[in-house]
C-alpha positions in Angstrom: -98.7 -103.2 -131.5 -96.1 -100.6 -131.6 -95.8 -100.3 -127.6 -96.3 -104.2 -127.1 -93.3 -105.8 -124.4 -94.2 -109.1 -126.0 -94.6 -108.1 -129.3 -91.1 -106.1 -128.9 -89.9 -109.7 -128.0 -91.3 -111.1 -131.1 -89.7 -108.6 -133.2 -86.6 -108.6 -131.4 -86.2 -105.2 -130.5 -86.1 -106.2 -126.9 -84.0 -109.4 -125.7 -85.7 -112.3 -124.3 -84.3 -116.2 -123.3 -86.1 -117.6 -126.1 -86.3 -121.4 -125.3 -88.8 -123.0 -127.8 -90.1 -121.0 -131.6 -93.0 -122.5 -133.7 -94.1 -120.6 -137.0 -97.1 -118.9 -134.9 -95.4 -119.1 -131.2 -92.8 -118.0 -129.2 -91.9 -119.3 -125.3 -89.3 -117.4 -123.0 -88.3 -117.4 -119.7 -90.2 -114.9 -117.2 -87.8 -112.3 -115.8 -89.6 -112.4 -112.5 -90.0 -116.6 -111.6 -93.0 -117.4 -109.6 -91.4 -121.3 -109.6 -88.7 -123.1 -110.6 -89.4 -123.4 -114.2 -91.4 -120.4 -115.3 -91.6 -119.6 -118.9 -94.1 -118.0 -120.9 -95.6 -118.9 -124.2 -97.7 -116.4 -126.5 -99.0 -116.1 -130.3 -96.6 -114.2 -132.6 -99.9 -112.4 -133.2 -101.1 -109.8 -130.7 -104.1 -110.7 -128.7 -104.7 -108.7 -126.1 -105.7 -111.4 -124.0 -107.6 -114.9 -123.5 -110.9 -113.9 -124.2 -109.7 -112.3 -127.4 -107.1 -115.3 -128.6 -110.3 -118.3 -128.0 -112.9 -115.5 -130.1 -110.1 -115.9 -132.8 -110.9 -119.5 -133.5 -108.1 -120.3 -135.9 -106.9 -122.5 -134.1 -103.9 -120.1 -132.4 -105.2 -121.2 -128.8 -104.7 -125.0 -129.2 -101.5 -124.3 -130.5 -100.1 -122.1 -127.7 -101.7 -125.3 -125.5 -99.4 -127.5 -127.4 -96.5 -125.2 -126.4 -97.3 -125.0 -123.4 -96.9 -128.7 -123.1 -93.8 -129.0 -125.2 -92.0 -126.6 -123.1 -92.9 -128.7 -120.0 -91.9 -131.8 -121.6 -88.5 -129.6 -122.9 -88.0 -128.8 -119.2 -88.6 -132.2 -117.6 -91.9 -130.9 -115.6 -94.4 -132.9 -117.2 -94.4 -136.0 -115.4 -94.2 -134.6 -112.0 -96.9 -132.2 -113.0 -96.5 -128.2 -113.9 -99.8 -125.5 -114.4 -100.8 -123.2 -116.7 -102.4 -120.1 -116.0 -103.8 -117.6 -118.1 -104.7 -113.9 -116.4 -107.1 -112.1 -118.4 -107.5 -108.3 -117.1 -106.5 -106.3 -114.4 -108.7 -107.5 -112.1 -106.9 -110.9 -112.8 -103.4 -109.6 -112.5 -102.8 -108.8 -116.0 -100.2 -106.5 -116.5 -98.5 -107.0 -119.8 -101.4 -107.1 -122.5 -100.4 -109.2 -125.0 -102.1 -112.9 -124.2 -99.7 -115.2 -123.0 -99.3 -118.3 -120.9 -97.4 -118.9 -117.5 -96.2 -122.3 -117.6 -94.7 -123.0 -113.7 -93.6 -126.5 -112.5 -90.6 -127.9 -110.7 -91.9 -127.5 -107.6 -95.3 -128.4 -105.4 -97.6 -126.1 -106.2 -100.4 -125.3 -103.9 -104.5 -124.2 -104.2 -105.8 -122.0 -105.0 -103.2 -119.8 -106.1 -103.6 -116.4 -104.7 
């Protein structure tokens, strides 16, 4: 999508601190951390959101899972424990609509969420 952030990323027309690249993902570090290690992982492809990346069913949605997990593993937050979370619409607190993962760990991190 032409006015896509995330797809700007992609495309590198916009800079990002790219920390892990698969063939079909892509995981930076959020510009606004909510913890310690916040990064965010999305499909190369646009989605607008969850609901449309799982109605996909190609397979995209494990693999931005497996990201997600690589990049906590990367960032030495898997054993401790990290989350990730998914907003899907506004009501949700979607504000960039391109699907995309928040991966937070390095510290405690309470429940619920907000």
């Amino acid at each position: 999508m032409i006015d896509c952030l995330f797809c700007k990323i992609v495309a590198r027309d916009i800079p990002a601190q790219i920390v892990y690249e698969s063939e079909r993902t892509i995981a930076f570090r959020d510009i606004n951390p909510q913890a310690p290690m916040h990064v965010l992982v999305i499909p190369k492809v646009h989605y607008a959101n969850a609901a449309e990346l799982a109605e996909a069913d190609d397979g995209l949605a494990d693999e931005v899972f497996t990201t997600a997990h690589k990049i906590a593993v990367q960032e030495g937050v898997a054993e401790a424990g990290y989350r990730v979370v998914f907003n899907t619409g506004p009501g949700a607190g979607q504000t960039v609509f391109h699907v995309h993962g928040h991966v937070l760990g390095g510290r405690a991190l309470t429940w619920p969420p907000g």
